[in-house]
N, CA, C and O atoms as a GROMACS GRO file, in nm:
protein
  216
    1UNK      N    1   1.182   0.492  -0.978
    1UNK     CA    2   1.183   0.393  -0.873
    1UNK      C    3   1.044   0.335  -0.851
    1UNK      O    4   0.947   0.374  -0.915
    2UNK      N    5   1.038   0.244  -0.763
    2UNK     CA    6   0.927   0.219  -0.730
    2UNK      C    7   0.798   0.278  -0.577
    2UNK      O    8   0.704   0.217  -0.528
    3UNK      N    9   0.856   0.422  -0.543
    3UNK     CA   10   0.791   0.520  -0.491
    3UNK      C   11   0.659   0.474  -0.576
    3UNK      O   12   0.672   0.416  -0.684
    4UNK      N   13   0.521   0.507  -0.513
    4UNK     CA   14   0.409   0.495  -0.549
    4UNK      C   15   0.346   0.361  -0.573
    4UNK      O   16   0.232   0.333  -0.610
    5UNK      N   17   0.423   0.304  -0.550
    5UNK     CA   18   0.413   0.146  -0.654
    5UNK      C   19   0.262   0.077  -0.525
    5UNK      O   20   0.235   0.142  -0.424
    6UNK      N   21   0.184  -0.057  -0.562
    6UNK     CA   22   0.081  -0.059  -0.457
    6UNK      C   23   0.164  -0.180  -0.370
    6UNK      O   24   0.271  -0.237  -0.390
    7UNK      N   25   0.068  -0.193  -0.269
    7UNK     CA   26   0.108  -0.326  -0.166
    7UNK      C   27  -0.023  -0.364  -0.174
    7UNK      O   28  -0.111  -0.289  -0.129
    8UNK      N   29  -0.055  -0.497  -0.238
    8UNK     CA   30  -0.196  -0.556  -0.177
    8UNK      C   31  -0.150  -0.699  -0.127
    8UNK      O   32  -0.050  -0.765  -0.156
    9UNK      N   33  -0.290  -0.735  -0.014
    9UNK     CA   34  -0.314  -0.807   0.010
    9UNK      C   35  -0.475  -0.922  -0.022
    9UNK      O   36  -0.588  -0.883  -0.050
   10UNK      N   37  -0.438  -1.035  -0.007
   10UNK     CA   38  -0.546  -1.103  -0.070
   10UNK      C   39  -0.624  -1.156   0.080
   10UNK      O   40  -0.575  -1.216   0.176
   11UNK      N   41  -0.769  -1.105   0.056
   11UNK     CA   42  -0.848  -1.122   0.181
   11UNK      C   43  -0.912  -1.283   0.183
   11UNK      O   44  -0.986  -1.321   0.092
   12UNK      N   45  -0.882  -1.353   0.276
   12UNK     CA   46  -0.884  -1.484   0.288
   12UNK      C   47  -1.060  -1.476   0.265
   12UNK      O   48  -1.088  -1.536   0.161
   13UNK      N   49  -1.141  -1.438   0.309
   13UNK     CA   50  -1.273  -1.471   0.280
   13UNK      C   51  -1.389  -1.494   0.222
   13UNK      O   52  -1.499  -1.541   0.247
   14UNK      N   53  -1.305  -1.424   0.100
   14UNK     CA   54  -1.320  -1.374  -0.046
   14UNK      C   55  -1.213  -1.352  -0.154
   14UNK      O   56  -1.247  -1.304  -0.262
   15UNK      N   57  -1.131  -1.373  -0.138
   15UNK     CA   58  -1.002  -1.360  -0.221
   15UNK      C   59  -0.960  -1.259  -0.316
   15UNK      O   60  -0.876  -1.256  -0.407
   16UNK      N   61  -1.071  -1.146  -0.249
   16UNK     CA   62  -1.017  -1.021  -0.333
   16UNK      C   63  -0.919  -0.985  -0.305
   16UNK      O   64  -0.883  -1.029  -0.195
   17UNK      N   65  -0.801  -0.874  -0.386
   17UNK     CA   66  -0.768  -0.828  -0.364
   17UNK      C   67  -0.754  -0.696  -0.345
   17UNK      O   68  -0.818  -0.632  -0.428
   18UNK      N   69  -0.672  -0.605  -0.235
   18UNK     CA   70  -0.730  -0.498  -0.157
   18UNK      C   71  -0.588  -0.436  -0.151
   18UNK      O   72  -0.489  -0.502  -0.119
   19UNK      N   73  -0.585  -0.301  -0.184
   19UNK     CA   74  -0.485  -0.195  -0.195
   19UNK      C   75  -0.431  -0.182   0.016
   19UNK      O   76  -0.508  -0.118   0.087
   20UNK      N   77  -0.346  -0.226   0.061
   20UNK     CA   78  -0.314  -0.230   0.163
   20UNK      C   79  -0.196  -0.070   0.202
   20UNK      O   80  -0.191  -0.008   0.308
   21UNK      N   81  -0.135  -0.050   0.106
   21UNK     CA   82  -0.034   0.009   0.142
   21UNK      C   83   0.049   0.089  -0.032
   21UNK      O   84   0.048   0.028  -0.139
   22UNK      N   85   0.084   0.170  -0.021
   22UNK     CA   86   0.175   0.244  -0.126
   22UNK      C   87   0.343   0.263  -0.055
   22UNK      O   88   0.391   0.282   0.057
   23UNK      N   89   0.382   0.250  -0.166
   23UNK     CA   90   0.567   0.232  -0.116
   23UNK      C   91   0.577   0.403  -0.105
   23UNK      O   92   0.541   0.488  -0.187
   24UNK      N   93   0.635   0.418   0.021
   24UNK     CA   94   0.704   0.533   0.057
   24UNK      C   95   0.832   0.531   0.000
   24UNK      O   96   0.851   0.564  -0.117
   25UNK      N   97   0.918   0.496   0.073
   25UNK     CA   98   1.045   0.445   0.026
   25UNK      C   99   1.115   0.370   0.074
   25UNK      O  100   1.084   0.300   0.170
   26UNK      N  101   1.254   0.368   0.002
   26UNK     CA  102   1.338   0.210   0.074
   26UNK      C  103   1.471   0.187   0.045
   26UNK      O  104   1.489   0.276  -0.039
   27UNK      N  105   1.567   0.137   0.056
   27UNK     CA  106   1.686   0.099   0.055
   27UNK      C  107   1.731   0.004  -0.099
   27UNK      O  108   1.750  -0.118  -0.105
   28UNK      N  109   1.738   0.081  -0.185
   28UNK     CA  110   1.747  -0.075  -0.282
   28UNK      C  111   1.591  -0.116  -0.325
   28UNK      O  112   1.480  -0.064  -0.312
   29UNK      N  113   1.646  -0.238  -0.385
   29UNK     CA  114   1.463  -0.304  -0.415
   29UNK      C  115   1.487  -0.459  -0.383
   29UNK      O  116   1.545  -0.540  -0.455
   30UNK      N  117   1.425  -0.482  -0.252
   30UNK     CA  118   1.409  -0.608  -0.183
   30UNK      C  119   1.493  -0.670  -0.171
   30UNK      O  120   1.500  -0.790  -0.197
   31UNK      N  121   1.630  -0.556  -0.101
   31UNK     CA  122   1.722  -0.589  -0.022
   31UNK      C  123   1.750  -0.683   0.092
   31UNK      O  124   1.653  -0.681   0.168
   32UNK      N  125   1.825  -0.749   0.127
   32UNK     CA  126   1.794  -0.839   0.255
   32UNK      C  127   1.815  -0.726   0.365
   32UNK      O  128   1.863  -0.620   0.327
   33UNK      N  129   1.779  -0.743   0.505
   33UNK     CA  130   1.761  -0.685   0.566
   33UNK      C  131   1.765  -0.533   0.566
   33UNK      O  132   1.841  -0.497   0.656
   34UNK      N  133   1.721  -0.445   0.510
   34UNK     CA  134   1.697  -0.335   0.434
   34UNK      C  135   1.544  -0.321   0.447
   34UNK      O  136   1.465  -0.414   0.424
   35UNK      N  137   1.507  -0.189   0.488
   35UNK     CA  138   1.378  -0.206   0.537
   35UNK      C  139   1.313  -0.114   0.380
   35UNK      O  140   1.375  -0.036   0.306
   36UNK      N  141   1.179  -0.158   0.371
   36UNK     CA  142   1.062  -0.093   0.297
   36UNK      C  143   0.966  -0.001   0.351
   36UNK      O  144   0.909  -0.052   0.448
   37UNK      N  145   0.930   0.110   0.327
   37UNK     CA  146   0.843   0.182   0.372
   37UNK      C  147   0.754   0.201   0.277
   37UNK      O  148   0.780   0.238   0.163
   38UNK      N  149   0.570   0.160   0.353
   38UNK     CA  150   0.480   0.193   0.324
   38UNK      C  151   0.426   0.285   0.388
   38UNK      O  152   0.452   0.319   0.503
   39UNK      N  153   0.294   0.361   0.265
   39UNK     CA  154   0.196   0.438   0.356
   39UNK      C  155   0.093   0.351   0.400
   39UNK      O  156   0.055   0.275   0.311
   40UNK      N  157   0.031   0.337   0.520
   40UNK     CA  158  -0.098   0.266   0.546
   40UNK      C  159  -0.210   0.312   0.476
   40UNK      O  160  -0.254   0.420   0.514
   41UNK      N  161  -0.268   0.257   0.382
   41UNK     CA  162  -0.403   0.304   0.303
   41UNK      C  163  -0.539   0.358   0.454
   41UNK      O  164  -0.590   0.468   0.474
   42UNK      N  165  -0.552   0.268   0.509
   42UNK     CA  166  -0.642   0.238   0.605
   42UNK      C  167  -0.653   0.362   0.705
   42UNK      O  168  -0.751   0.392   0.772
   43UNK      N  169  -0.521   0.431   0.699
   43UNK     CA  170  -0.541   0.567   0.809
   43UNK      C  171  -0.567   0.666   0.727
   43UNK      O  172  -0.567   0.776   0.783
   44UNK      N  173  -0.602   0.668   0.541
   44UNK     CA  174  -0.655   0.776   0.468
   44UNK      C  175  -0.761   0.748   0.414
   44UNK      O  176  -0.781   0.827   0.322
   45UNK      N  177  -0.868   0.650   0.428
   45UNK     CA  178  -0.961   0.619   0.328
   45UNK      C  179  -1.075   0.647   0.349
   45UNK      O  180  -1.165   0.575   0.307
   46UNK      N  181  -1.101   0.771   0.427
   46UNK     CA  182  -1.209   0.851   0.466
   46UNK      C  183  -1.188   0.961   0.345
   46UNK      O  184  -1.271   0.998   0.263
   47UNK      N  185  -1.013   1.012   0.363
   47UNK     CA  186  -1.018   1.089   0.280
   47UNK      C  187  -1.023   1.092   0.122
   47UNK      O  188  -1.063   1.177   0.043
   48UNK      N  189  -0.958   0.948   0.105
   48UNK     CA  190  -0.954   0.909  -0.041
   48UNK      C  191  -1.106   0.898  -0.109
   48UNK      O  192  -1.143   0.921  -0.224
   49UNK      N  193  -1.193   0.847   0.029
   49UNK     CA  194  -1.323   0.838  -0.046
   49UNK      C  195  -1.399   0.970  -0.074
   49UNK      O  196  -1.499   0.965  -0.146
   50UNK      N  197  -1.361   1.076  -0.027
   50UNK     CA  198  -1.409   1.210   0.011
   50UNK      C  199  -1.358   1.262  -0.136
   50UNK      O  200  -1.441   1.311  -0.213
   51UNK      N  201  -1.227   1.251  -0.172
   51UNK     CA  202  -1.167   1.317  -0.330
   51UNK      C  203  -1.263   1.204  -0.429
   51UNK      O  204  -1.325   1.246  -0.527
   52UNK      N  205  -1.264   1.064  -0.389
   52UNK     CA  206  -1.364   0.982  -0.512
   52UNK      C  207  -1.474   0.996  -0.508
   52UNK      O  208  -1.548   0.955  -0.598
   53UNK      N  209  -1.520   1.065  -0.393
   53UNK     CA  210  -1.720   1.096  -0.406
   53UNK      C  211  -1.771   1.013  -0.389
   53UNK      O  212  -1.885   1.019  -0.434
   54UNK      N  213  -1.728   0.857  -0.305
   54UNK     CA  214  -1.779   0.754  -0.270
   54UNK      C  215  -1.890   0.808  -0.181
   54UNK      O  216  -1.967   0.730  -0.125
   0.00000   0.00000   0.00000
C-alpha cells in the first residue's frame, strides 16, 4: 500500500520542497470522501534530527 508513502508541500518563498507529512493510513487510495491519515513530520523533527546527527 501506500503506508509510508511522503506528503510534501511546496514553500511559496522559495519553492522548495519540504517533507510535510507520511501516510498513516486510509480508506482506499483517494477515495471521495474517505479520509487520509497522515503523521505530522513537524511534531518529530527534533527527534528525526537527533537519529540524523543534524
Amino acid at each position: 500500500g501506500d503506508s509510508g508513502g511522503p506528503m510534501v508541500i511546496q514553500r511559496p518563498r522559495d519553492k522548495r520542497w519540504i517533507l510535510a507529512g507520511v501516510i498513516s493510513w486510509g480508506i482506499g487510495c483517494a477515495e471521495p470522501n474517505q479520509p487520509g491519515v497522515y503523521t505530522r513530520i513537524s511534531e518529530f523533527r527534533e527527534w528525526i534530527n537527533q537519529i540524523l546527527q543534524f
